[in-house]
N, C-alpha and C positions, 0 to 999 in steps of 0.2 A: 504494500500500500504506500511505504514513505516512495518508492520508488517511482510510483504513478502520480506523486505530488511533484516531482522531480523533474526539470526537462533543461533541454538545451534553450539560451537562451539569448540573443546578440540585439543590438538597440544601439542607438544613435549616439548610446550614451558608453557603450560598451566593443564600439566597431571594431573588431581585429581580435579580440576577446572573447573565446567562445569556452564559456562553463559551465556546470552544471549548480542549480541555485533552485530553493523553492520558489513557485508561483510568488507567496507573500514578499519574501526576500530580495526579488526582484522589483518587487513593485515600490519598496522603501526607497533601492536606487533610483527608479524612472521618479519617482516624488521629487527627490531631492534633485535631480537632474533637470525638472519642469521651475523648480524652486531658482535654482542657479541661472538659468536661460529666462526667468520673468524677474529675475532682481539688475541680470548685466546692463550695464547701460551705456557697455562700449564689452565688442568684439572684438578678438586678435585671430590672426589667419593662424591655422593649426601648424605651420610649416615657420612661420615666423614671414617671411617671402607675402607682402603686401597683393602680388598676383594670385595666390591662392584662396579659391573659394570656400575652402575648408575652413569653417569659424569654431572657434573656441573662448569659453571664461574659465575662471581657476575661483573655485567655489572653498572655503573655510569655513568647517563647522566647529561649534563649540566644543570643546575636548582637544582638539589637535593644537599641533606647533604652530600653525600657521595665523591661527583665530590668537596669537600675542602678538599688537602691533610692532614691537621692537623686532619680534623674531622673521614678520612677515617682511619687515622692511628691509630686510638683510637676503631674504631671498635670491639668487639670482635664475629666473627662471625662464632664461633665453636659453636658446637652441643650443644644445653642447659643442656642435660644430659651426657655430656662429664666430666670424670673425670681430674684432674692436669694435669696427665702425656696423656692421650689422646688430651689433651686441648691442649697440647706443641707440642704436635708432628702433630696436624689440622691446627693450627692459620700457621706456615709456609707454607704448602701448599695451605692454602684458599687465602694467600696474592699473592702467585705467579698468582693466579685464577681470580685476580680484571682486568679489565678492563674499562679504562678510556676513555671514547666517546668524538668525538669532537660534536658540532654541525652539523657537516658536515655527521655523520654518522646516525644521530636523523630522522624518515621520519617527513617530515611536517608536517603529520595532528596525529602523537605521543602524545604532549602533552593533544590534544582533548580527544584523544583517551581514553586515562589514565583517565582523568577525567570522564567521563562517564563510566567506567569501575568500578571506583572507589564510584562514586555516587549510581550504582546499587549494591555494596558490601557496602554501608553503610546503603541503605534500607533494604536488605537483613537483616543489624544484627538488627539494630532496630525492626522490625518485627518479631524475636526471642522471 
C-alpha cells in the first residue's frame, strides 16, 4: 500500500530530478514552489546568461542558513564557472531574485517533506 502512495514525480520545480516522494510530500514542495514564484519580484535567467529563457528565484525558509540576513549576504550565488566580470554583473540580479519566506508561507508538513526527500538523496549517493 505505502508503495501505491508512492510515485515518480518531476515539476517545474524539480526538472532534471526525478525521485520517488509521497503524493503529500510532493505537494508541500509544488506549495512552497507556487509561494516563491508569487512573492519574486524580479527573475534571474537559470544559466546566469541574460539570453536564457530559463527563469529562476532563490527562495529562504525559516530554519535555514540562508533566512540570516548576515549569512544571506555573504552568499555568493553566481554560476561557478562564471568569470569576474560575468560574476559582477549575476550577483546583482541573483540578489534582486532572493526571497525571504515567513512561516506563514512554509506548508506544514514542508519541513517532513525535505527530510525524506533529502534522506532518499543521501542513500542514493552513498550507494554510488
Amino acid at each position: 500500500q505505502q508503495q501505491q502512495q508512492q510515485q515518480h514525480t518531476t515539476s517545474e520545480a524539480f526538472e532534471g530530478l526525478d525521485v520517488v516522494t509521497g503524493v503529500e510530500d510532493f505537494s508541500a514542495f509544488e506549495e512552497l514552489h507556487d509561494a516563491i514564484k508569487s512573492q519574486a519580484s524580479s527573475w534571474t535567467s537559470w544559466s546566469g546568461a541574460v539570453t536564457d529563457p530559463r527563469k529562476r528565484a532563490f527562495g529562504f525558509v525559516p530554519q535555514s542558513l540562508g533566512y540570516d540576513a548576515d549569512v544571506r549576504n555573504k552568499l555568493d550565488i553566481t554560476m561557478p564557472d562564471a568569470n569576474d566580470a560575468d560574476a559582477s554583473r549575476e550577483r546583482p540580479r541573483n540578489e534582486r531574485a532572493i526571497v525571504v519566506l515567513s512561516e506563514h508561507d512554509v506548508p506544514p508538513n514542508f519541513y517532513t517533506a525535505l527530510e525524506k526527500l533529502l534522506s532518499c538523496l543521501r542513500s542514493r549517493s552513498s550507494s554510488d
